[in-house]
C-alpha positions as CSV (number, residue, x, y, z in Angstrom):
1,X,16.1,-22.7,-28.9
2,X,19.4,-21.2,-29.1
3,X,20.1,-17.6,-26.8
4,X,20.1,-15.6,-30.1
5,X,16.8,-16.7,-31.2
6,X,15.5,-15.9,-27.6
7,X,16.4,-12.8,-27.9
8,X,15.6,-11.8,-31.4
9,X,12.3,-13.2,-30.4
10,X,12.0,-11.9,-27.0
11,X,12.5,-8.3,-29.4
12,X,10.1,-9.0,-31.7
13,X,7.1,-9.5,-29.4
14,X,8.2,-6.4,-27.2
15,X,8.0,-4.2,-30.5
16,X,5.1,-5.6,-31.5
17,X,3.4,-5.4,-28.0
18,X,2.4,-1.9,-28.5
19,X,1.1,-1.7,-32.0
20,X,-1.5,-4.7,-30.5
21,X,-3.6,-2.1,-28.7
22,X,-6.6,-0.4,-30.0
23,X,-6.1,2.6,-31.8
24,X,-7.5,5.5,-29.6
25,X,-7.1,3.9,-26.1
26,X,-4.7,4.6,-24.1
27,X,-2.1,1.7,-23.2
28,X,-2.7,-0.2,-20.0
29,X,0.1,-0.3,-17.3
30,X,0.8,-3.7,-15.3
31,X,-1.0,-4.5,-12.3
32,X,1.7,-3.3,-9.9
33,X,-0.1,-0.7,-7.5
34,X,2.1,2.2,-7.1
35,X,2.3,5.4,-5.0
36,X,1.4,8.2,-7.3
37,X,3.0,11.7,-6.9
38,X,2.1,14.4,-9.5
39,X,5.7,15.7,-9.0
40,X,7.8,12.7,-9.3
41,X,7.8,12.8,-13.2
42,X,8.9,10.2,-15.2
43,X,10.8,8.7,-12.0
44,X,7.3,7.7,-10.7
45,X,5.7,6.1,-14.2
46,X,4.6,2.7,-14.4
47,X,7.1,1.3,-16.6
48,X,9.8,2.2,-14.6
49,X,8.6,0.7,-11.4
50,X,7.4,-2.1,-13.0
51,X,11.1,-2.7,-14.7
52,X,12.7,-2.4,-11.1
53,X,10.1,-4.3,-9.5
54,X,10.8,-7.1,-12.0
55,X,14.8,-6.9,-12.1
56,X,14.8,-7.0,-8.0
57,X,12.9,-10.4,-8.2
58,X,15.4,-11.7,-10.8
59,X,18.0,-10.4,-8.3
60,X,16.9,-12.2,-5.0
61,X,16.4,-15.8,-7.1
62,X,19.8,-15.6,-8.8
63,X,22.2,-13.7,-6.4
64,X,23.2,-16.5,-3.3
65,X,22.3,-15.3,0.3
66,X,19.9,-12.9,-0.6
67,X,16.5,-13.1,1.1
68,X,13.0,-14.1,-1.2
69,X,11.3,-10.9,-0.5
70,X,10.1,-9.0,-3.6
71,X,9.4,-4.9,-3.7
72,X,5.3,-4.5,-2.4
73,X,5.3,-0.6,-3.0
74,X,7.1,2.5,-3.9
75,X,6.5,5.8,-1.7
76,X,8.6,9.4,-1.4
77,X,9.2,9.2,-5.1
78,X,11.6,12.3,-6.2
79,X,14.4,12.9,-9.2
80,X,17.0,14.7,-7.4
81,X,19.1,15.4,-10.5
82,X,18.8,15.7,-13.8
83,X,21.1,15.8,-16.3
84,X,20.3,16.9,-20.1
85,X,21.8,15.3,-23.3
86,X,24.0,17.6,-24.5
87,X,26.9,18.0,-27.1
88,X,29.6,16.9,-25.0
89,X,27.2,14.1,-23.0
90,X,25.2,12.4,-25.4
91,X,23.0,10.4,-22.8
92,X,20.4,12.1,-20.8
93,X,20.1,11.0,-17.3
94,X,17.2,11.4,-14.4
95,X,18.7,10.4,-10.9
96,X,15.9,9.3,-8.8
97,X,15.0,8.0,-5.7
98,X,12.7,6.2,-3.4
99,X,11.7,4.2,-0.6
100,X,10.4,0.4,-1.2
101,X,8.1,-1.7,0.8
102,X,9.1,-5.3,0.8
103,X,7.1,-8.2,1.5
104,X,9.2,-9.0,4.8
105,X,7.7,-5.7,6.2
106,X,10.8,-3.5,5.5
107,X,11.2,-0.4,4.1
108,X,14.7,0.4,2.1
109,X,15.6,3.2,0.5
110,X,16.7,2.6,-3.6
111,X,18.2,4.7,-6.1
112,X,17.9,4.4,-9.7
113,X,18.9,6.0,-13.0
114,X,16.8,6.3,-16.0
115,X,19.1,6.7,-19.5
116,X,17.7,8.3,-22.1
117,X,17.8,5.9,-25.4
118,X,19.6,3.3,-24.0
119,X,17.4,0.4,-24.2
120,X,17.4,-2.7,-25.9
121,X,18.7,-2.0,-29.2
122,X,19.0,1.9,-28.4
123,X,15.1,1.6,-28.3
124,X,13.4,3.2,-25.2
125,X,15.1,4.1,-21.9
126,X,17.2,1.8,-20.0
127,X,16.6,1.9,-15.9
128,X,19.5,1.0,-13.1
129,X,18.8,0.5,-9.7
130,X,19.9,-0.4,-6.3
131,X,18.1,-1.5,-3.4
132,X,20.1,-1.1,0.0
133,X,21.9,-3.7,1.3
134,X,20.9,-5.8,-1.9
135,X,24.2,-5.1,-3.5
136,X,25.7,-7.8,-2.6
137,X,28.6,-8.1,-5.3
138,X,29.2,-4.0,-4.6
139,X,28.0,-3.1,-8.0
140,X,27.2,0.5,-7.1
141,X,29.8,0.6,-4.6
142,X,28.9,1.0,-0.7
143,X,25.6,2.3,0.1
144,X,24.7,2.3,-4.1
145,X,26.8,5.9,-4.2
146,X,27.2,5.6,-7.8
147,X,23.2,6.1,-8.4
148,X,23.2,8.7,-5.5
């Protein structure tokens, strides 16, 4: 099957996903246990965690000399800015931040940006993050300032 194809399937079931559950129940989250903080807004929703959670495992099996560990738990969820769509910046953006339990035992402190309508095909949000001392290739330059 050819990348395209992968894709435009990989788009179709994810749209399609949602419109499978029962009318009048409430969509299910994933399985991941999270901490829950009744101020940490859409920073601390399921979805969100579950996407980071997700793209870090990617990250440690397909970036070299980075150790198998995989993110346990989120706790000390905040946003710490916010910044609004507006006329002359067309993208709303929540700056949040955290602090990850990985399976090794450690604690790390990420950061992460959640972008209003930029997801797949403009559809749904689109979520950055970075781990400390996973950025290996400097992506969000030293200490992940650029999500700070």
């Amino acid at each position: 099957m050819t990348r395209f194809a992968k894709s435009a399937l990989a788009a179709l079931i994810s749209l399609c996903t949602p419109l499978a559950a029962p009318l009048g129940q409430p969509a299910q989250a994933a399985d991941l246990s999270v901490y829950s903080d009744a101020d940490s807004g859409v920073c601390g929703e399921a979805w969100v965690l579950n996407k980071i959670s997700s793209r870090f495992s990617y990250q440690v099996h397909h970036v070299p000399h980075l150790p198998d560990v995989s993110i346990t738990d989120f706790q000390r969820i905040h946003q710490h800015r916010y910044l609004p769509a507006s006329e002359e910046w067309p993208i709303g953006r929540r700056y949040c931040g955290a602090t990850v339990s990985l399976s090794d035992g450690r604690a790390r402190t990420i950061w992460y940006l959640i972008e209003e309508g930029q997801g797949f095909a403009s559809i749904g949000d689109n979520v950055e993050f970075c781990v400390s001392g996973f950025d290996r290739w400097m992506v969000y330059n030293g200490r992940c300032r650029v999500l700070r």
